[in-house]
N, CA, C and O atoms as CSV, one atom per row, in Angstrom:
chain,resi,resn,atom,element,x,y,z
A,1,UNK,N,N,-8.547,23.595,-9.901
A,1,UNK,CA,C,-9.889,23.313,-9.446
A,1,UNK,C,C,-10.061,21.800,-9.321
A,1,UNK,O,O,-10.087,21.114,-10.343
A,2,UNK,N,N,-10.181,21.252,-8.108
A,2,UNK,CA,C,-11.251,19.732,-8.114
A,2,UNK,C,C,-11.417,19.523,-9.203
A,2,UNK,O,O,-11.312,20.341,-10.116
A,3,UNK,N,N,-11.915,17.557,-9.348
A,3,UNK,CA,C,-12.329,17.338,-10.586
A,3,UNK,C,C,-13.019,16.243,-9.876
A,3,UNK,O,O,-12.572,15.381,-9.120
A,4,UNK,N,N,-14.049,16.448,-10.239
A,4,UNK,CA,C,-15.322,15.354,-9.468
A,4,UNK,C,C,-15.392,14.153,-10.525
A,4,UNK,O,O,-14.880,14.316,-11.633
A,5,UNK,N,N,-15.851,13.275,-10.282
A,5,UNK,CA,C,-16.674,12.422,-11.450
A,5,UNK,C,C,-17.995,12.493,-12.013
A,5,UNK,O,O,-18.960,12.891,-11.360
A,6,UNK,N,N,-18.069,12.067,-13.372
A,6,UNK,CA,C,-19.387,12.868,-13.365
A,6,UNK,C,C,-20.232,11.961,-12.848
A,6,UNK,O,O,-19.997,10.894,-12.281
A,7,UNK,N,N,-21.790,12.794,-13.244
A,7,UNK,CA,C,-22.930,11.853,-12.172
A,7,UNK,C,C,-23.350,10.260,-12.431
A,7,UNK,O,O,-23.641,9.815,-13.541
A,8,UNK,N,N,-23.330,9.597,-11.370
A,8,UNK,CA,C,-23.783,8.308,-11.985
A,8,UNK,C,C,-22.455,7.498,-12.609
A,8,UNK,O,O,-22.431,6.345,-13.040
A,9,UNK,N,N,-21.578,8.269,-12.539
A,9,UNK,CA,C,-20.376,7.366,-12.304
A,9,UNK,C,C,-20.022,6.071,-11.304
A,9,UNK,O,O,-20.201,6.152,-10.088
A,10,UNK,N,N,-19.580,5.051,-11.853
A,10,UNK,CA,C,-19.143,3.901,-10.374
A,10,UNK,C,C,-18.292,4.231,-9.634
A,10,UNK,O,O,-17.401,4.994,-10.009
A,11,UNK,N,N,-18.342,3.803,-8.556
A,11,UNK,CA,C,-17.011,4.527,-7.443
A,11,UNK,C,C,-15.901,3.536,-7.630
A,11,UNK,O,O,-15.896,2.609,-8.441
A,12,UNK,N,N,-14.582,3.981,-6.427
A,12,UNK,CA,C,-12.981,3.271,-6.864
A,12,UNK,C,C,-13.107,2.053,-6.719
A,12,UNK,O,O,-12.202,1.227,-6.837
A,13,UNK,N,N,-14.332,1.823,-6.429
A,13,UNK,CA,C,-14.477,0.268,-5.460
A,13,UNK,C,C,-15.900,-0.759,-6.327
A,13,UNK,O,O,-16.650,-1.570,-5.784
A,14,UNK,N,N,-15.875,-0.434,-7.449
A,14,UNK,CA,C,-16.968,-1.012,-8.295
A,14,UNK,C,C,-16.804,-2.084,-8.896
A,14,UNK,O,O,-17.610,-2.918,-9.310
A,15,UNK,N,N,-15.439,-2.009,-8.932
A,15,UNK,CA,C,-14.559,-3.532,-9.501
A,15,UNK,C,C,-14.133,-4.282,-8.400
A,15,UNK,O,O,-13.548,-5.319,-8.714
A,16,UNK,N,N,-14.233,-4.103,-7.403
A,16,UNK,CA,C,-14.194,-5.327,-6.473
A,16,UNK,C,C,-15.153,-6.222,-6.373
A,16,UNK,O,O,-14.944,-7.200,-5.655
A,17,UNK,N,N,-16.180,-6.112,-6.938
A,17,UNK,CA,C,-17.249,-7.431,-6.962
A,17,UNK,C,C,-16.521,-8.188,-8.036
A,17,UNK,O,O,-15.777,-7.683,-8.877
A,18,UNK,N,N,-16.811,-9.406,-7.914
A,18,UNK,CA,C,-15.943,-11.096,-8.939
A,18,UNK,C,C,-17.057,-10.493,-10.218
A,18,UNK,O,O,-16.689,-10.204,-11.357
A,19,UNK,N,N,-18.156,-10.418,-9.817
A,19,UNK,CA,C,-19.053,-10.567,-11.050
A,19,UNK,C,C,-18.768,-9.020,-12.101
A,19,UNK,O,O,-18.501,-9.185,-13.291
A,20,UNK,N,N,-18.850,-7.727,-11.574
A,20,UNK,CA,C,-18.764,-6.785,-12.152
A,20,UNK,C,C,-16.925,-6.665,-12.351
A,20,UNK,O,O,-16.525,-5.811,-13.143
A,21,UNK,N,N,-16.152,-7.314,-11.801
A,21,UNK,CA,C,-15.003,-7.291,-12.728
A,21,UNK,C,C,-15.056,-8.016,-13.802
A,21,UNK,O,O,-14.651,-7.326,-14.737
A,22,UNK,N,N,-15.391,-9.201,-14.193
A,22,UNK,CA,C,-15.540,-9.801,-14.845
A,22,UNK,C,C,-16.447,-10.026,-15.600
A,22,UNK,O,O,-16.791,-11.190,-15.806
A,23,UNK,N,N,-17.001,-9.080,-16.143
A,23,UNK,CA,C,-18.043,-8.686,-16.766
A,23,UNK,C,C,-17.161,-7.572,-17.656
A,23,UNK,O,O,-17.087,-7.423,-18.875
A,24,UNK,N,N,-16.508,-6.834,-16.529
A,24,UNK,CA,C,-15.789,-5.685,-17.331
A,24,UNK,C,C,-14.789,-6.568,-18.483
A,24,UNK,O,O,-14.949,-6.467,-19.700
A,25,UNK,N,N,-13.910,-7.298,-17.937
A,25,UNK,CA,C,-12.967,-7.983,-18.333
A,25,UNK,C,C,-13.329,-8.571,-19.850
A,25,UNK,O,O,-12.575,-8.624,-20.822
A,26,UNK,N,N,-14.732,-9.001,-19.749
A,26,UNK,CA,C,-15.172,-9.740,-20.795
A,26,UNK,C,C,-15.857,-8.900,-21.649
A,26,UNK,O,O,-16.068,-9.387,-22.760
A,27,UNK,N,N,-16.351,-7.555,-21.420
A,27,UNK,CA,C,-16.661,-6.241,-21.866
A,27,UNK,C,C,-15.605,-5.934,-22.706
A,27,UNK,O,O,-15.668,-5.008,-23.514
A,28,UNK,N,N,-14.344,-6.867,-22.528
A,28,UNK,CA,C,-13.226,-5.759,-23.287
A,28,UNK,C,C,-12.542,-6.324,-24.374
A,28,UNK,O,O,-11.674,-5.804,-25.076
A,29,UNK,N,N,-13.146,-7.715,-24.449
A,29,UNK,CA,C,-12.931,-8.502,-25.403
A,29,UNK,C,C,-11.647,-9.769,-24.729
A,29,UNK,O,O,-10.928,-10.366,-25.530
A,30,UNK,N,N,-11.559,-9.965,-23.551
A,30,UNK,CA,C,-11.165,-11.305,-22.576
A,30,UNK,C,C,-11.335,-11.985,-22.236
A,30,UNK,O,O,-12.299,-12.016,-21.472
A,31,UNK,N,N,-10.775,-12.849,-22.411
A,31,UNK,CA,C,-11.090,-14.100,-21.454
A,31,UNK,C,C,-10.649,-14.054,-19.853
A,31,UNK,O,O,-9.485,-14.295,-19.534
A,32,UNK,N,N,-11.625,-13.739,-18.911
A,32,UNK,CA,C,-10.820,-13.786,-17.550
A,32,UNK,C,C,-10.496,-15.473,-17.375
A,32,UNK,O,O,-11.307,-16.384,-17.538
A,33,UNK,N,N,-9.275,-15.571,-17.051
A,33,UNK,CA,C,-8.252,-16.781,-16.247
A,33,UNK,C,C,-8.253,-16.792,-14.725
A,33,UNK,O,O,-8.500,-17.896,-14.241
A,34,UNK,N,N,-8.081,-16.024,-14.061
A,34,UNK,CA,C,-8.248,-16.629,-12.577
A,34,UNK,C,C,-8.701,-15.021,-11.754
A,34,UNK,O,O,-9.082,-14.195,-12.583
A,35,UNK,N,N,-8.704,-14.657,-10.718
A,35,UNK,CA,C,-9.078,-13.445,-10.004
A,35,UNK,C,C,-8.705,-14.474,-7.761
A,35,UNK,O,O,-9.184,-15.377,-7.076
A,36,UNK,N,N,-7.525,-13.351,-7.682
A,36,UNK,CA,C,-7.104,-14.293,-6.797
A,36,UNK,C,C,-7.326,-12.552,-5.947
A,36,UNK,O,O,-7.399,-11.420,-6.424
A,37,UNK,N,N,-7.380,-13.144,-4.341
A,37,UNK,CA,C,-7.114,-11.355,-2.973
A,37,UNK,C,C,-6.045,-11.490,-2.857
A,37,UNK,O,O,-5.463,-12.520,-3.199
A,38,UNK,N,N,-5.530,-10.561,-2.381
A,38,UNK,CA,C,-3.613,-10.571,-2.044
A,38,UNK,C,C,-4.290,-9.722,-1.157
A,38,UNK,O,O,-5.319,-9.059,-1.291
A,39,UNK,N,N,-3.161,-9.939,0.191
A,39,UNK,CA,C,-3.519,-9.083,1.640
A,39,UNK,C,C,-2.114,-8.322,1.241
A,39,UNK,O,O,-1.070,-8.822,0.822
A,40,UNK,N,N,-2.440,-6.936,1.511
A,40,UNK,CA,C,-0.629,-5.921,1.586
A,40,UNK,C,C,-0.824,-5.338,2.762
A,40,UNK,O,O,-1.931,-4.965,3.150
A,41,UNK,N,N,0.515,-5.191,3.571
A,41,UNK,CA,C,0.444,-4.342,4.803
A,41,UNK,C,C,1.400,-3.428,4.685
A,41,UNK,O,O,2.356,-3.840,4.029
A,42,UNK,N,N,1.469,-2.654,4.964
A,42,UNK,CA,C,1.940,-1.605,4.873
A,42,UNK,C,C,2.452,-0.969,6.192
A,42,UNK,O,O,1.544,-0.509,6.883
A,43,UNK,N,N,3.680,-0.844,6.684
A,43,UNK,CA,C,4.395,-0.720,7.948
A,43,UNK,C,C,5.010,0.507,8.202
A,43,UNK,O,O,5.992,0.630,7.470
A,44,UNK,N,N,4.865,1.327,8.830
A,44,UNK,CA,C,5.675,3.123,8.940
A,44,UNK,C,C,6.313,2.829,10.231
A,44,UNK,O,O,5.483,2.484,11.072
A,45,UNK,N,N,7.496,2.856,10.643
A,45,UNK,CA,C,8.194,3.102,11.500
A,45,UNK,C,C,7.565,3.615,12.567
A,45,UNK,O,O,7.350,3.101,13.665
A,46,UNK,N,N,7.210,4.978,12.027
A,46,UNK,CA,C,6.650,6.611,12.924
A,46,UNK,C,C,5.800,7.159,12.290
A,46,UNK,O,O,5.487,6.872,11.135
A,47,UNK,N,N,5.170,8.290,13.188
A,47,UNK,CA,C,3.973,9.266,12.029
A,47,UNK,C,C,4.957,9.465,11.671
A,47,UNK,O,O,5.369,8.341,11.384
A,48,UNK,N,N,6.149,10.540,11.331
A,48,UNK,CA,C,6.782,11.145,10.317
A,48,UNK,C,C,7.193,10.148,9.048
A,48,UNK,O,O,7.636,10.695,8.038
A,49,UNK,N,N,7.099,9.135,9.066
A,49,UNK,CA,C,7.596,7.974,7.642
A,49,UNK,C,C,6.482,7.494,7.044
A,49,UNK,O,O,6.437,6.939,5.947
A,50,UNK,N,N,5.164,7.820,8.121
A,50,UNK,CA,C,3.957,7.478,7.089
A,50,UNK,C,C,3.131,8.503,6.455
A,50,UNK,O,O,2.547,8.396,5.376
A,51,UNK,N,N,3.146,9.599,7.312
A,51,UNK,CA,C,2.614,10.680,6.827
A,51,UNK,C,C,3.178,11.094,5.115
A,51,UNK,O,O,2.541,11.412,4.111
A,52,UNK,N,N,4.635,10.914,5.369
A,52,UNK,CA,C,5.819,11.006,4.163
A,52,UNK,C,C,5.093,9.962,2.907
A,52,UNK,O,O,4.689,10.118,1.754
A,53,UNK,N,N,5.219,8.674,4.031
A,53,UNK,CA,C,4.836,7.568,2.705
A,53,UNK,C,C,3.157,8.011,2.313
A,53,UNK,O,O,2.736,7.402,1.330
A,54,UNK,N,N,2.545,8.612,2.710
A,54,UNK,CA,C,1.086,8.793,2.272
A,54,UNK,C,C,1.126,10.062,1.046
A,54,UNK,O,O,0.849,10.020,-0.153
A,55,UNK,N,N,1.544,11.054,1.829
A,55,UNK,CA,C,1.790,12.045,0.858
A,55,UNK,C,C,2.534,11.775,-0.480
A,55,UNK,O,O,2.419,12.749,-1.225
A,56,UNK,N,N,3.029,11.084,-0.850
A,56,UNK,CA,C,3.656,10.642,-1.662
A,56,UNK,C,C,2.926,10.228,-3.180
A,56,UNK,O,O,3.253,10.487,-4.338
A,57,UNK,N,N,1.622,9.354,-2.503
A,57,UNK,CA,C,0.223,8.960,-3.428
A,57,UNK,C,C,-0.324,10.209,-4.533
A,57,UNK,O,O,-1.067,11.116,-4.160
A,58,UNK,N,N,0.090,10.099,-5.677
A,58,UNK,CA,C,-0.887,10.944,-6.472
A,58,UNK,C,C,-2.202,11.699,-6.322
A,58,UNK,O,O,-2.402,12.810,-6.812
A,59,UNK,N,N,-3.207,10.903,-5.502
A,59,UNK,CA,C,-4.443,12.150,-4.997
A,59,UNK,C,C,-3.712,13.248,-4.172
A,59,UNK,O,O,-3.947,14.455,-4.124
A,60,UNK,N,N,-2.749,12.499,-3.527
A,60,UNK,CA,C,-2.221,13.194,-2.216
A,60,UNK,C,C,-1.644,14.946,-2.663
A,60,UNK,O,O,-1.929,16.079,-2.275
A,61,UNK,N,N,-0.662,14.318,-3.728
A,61,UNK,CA,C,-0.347,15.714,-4.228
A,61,UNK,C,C,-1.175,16.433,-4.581
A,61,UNK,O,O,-1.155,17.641,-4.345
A,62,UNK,N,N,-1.983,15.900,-5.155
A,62,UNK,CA,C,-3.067,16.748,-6.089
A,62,UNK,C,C,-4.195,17.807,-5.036
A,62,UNK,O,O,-4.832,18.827,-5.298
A,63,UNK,N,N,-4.034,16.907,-3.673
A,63,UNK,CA,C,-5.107,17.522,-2.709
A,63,UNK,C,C,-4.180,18.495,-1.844
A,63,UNK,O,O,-4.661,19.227,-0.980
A,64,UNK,N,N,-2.770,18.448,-2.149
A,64,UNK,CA,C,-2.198,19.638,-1.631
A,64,UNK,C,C,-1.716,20.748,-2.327
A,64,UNK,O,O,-1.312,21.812,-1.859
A,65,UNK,N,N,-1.818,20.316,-3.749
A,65,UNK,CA,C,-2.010,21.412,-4.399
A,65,UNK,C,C,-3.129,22.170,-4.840
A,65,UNK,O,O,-3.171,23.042,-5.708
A,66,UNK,N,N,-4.099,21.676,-4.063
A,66,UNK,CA,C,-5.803,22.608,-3.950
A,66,UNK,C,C,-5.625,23.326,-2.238
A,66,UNK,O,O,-6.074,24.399,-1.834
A,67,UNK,N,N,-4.922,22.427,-1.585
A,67,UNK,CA,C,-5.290,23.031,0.069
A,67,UNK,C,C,-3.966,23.481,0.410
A,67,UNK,O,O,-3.701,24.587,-0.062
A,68,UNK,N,N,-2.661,22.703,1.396
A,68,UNK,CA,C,-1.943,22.814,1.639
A,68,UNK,C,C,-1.241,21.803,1.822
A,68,UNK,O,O,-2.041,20.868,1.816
A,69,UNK,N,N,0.078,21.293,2.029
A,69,UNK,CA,C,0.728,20.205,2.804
A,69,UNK,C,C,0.344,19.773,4.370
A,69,UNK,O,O,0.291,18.688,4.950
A,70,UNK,N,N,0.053,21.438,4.850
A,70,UNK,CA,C,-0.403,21.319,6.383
A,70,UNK,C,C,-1.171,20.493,6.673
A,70,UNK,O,O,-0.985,19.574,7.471
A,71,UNK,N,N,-2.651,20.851,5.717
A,71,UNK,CA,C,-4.169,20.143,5.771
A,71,UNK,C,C,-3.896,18.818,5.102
A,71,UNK,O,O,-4.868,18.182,5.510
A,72,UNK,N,N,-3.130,17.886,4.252
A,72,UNK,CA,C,-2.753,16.866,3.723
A,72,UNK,C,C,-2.016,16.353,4.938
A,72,UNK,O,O,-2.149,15.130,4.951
A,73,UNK,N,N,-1.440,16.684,5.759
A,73,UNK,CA,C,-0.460,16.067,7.049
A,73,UNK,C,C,-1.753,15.741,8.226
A,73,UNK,O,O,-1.965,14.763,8.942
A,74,UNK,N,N,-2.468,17.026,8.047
A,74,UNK,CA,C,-3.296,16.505,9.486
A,74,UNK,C,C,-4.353,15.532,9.318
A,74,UNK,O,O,-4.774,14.711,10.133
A,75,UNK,N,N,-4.839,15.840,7.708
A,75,UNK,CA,C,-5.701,14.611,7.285
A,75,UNK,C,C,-5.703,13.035,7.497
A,75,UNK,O,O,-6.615,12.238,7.717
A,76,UNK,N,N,-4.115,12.876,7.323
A,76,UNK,CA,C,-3.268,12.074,6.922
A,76,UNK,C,C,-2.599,11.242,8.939
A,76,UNK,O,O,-2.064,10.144,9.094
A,77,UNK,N,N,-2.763,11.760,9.498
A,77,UNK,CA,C,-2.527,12.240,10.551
A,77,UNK,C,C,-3.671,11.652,11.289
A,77,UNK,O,O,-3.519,10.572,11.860
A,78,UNK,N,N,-4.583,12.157,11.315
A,78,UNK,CA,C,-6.018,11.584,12.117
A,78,UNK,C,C,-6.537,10.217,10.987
A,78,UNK,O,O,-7.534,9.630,11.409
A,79,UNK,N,N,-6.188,9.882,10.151
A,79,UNK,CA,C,-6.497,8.958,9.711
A,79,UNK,C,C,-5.337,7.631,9.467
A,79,UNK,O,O,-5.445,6.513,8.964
A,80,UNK,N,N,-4.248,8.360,10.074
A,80,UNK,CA,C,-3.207,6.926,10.290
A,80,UNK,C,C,-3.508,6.556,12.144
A,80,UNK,O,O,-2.981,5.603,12.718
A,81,UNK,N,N,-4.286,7.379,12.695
A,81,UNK,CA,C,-4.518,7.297,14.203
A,81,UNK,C,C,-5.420,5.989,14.740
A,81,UNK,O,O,-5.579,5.967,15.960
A,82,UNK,N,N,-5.953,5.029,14.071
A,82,UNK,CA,C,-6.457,3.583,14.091
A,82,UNK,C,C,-5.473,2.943,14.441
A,82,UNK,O,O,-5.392,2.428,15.556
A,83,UNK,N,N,-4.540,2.867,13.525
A,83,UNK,CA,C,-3.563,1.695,12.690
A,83,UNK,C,C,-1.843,1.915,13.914
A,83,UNK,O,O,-0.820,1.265,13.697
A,84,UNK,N,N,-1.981,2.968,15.111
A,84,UNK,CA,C,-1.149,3.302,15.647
A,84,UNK,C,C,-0.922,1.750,16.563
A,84,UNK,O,O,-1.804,0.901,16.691
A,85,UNK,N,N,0.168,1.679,17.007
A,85,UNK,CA,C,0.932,0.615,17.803
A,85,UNK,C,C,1.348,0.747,19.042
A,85,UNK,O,O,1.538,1.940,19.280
A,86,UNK,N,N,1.549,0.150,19.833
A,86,UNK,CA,C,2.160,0.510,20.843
A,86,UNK,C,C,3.238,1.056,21.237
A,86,UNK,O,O,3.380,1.839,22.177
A,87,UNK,N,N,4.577,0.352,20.002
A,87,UNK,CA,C,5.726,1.044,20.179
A,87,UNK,C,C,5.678,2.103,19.406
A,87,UNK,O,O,6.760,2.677,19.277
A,88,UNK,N,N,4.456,2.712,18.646
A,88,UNK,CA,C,4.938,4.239,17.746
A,88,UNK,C,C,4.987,3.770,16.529
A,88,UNK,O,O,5.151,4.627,15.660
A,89,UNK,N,N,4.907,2.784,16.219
A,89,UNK,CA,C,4.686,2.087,14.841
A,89,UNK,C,C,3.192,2.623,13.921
A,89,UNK,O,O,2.383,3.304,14.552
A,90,UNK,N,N,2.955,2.354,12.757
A,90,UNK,CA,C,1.661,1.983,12.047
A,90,UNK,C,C,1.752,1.262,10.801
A,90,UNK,O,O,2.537,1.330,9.855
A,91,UNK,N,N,0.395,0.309,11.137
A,91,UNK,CA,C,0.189,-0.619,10.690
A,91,UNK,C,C,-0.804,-0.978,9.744
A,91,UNK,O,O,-1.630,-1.845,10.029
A,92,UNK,N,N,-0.808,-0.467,8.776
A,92,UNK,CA,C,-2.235,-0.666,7.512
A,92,UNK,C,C,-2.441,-2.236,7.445
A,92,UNK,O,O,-1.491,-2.985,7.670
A,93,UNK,N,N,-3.816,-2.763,7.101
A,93,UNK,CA,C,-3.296,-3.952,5.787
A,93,UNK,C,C,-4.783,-3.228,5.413
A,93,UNK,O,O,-5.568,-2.455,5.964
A,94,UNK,N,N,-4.661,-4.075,3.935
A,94,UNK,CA,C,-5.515,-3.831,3.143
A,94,UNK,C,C,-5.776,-5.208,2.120
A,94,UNK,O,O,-4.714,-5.693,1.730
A,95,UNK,N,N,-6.664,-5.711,1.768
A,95,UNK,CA,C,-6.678,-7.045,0.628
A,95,UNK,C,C,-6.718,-6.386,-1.057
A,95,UNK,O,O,-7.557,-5.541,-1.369
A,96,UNK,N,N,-5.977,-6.768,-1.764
A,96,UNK,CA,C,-6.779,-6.093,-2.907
A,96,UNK,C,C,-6.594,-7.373,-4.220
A,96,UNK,O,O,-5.655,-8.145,-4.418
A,97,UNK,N,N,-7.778,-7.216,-4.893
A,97,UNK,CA,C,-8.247,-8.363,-5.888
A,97,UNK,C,C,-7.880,-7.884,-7.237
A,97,UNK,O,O,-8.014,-6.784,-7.773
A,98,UNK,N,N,-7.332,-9.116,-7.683
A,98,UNK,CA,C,-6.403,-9.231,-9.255
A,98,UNK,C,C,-7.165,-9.973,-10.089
A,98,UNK,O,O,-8.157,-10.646,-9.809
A,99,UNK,N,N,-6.590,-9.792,-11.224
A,99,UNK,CA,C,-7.500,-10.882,-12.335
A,99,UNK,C,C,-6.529,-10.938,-13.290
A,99,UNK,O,O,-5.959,-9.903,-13.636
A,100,UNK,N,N,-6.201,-12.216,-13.864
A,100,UNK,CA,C,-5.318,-12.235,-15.244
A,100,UNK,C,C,-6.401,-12.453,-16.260
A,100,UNK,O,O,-7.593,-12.580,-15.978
A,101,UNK,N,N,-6.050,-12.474,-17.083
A,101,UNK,CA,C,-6.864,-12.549,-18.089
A,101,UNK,C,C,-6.494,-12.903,-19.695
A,101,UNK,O,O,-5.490,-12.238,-19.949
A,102,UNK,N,N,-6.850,-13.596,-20.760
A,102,UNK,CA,C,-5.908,-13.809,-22.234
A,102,UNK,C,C,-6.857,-13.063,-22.981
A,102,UNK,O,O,-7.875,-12.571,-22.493
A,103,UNK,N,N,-6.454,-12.971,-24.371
A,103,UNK,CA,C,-7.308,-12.980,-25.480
A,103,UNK,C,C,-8.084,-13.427,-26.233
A,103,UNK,O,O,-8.498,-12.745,-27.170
């Protein structure tokens, strides 16, 4: 069965604000040290090497072991359909924000 979050939960994306990470950080008994973006791109040959590389992701399994591989491919599928190339390629990027932090 699904497993929702419960209500009034923050979403995956609640720690991307500087201030509410670092709040958390210092919530936990830290000192935050720096909080830098890193850009990642992410490159698939073909649909068949990204679809592969997507499915691969932990929700991924988890959402094909509620539905199917089929419905995880076509999902997966219409949503690598942006990022398509000219030569048959796809092309993600994404930024994602770090923080070191001491004691």
């Amino acid at each position: 069965m699904p497993r929702h979050p419960p209500p009034g939960a923050p979403g995956p994306f609640a720690l991307s604000d500087k201030d509410a990470l670092t709040a958390f950080v210092e919530g936990s008994g830290l000192r935050p040290l720096e909080i830098q973006d890193v850009e990642c791109v992410w490159r698939y040959p073909d649909l068949m090497t990204g679809l592969r590389g997507l499915a691969a992701a932990g929700v991924a399994v988890r959402a094909a072991e509620n539905s199917s591989d089929a419905d995880v491919d076509r999902v997966h599928d219409a949503a690598l359909a942006p990022f398509a190339k000219a030569d048959g390629s796809y092309e993600i990027r994404a930024v994602f924000r770090w923080m070191t932090a001491a004691v």
